[in-house]
C-alpha positions as CSV (number, residue, x, y, z in Angstrom):
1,X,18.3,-20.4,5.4
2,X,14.9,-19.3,5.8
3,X,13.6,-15.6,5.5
4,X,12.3,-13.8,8.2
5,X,10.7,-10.5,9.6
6,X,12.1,-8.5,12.4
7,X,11.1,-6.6,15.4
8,X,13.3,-4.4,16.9
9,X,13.3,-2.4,20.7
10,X,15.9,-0.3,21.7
11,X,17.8,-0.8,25.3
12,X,18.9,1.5,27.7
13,X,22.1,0.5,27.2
14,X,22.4,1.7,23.6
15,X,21.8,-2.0,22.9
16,X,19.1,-4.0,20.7
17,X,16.7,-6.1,21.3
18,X,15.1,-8.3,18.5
19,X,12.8,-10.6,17.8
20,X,12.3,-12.9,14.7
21,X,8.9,-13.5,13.2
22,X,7.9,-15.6,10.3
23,X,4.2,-15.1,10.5
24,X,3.9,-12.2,7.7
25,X,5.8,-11.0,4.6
26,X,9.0,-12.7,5.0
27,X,11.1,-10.3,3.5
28,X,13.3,-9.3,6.1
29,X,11.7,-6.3,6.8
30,X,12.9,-4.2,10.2
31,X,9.6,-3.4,12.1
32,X,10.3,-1.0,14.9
33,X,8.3,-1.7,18.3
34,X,6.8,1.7,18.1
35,X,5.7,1.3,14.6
36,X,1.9,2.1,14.5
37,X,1.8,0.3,11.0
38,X,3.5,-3.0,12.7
39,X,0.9,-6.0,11.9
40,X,-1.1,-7.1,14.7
41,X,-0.1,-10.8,13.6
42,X,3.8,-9.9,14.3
43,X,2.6,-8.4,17.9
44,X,1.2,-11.2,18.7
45,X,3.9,-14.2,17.4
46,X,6.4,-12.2,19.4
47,X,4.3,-11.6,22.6
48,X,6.1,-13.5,25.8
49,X,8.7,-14.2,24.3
50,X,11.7,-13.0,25.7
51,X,14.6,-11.9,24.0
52,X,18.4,-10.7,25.3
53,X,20.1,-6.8,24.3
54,X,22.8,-8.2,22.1
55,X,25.0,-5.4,24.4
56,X,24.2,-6.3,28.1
57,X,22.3,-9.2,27.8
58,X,19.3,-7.8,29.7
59,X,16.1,-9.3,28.9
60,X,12.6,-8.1,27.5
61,X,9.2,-9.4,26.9
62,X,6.4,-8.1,24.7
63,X,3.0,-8.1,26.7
64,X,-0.4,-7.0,24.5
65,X,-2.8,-5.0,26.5
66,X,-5.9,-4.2,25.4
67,X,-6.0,-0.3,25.2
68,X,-9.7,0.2,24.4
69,X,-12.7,-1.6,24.5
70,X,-14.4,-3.4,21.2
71,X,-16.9,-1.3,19.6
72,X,-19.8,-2.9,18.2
73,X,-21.7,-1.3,14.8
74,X,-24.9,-2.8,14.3
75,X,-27.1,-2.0,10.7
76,X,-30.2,-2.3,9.7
């Protein structure tokens, strides 16, 4: 069995969402959705993909939206 990373979302229902990710560490580290530190990598391996509350079977899907626009640093 192969190791893993995992991101993690809390539903309404008191139940988990939780998505799998092989794309960093591997060390089955627990990332939380709302972790600032989460690697952008992670965010996007597990963007549209949808994934099922282990509780109530709802489903969610990560979405990445740009929140502000690239800044450019020029030197001379």
């Amino acid at each position: 069995m192969g190791m893993f990373d995992e991101v993690r979302h809390p539903c309404p229902c008191g139940g988990v969402f939780e998505w799998q990710t092989k794309v960093h560490d591997c060390v089955l580290k627990a990332w939380s959705l709302e972790d600032p530190a989460i690697p952008l990598v992670i965010l996007a391996d597990i963007a549209s993909q949808a994934e099922y509350c282990d509780k109530c079977g709802s489903s969610a899907t990560v979405h990445l939206v740009p929140t502000t626009r690239p800044v450019v640093e020029i030197r001379k």
